[in-house]
C-alpha atoms as one frame of an Amber mdcrd trajectory, in Angstrom:
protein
   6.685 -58.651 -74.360   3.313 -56.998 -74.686  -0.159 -59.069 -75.540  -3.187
 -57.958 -77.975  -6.438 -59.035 -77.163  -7.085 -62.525 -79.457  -3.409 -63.314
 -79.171  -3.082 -66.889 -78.467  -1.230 -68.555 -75.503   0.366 -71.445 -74.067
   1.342 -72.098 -70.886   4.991 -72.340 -69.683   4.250 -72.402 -65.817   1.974
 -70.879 -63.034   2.915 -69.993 -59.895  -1.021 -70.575 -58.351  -0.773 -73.577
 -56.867  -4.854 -73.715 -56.561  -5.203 -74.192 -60.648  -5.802 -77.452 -62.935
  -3.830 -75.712 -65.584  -0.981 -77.436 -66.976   2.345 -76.321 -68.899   0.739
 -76.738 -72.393  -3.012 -75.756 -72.057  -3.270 -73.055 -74.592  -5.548 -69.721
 -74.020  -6.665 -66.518 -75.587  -5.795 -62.618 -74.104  -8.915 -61.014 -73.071
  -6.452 -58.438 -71.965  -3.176 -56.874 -71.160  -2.195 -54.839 -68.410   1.503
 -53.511 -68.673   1.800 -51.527 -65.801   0.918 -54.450 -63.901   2.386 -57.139
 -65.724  -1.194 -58.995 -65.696  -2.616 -61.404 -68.080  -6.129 -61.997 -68.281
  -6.805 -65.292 -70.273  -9.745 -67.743 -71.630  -7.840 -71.032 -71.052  -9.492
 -73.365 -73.464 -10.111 -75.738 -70.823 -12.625 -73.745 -69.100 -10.962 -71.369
 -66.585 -10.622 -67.711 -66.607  -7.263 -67.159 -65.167  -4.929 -64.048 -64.900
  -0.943 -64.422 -65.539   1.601 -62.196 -62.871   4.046 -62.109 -64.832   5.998
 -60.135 -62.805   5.296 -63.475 -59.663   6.112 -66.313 -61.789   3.636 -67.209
 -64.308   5.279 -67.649 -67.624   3.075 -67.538 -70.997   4.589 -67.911 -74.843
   3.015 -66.826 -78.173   1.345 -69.993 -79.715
């Protein structure tokens, strides 16, 4: 899947086990790296937090 910068997120699941996100907060791409399978999101709920895709972290189009 690739990401444009604005899309909006939600998230499935996160593999960082130091986050307060939760399956369901709901984000915007800042950006998209697909070499790297790396996320880089505003969650609404404050945090600025990048998605591995490629290690677990699983995002869907809202």
């Amino acid at each position: 899947m690739t990401y444009q910068r604005g899309d909006r997120i939600a998230l499935v699941r996160t593999s960082d086990p130091r986050t307060d996100l939760q399956p369901g907060d709901h984000g915007t791409v800042r950006r998209f790296d697909a070499s790297q399978s790396k996320l880089s999101v505003d969650w609404d709920s404050g945090p600025t937090l990048s998605m591995l895709l490629d290690e677990g972290d699983e995002v869907h189009l809202a």
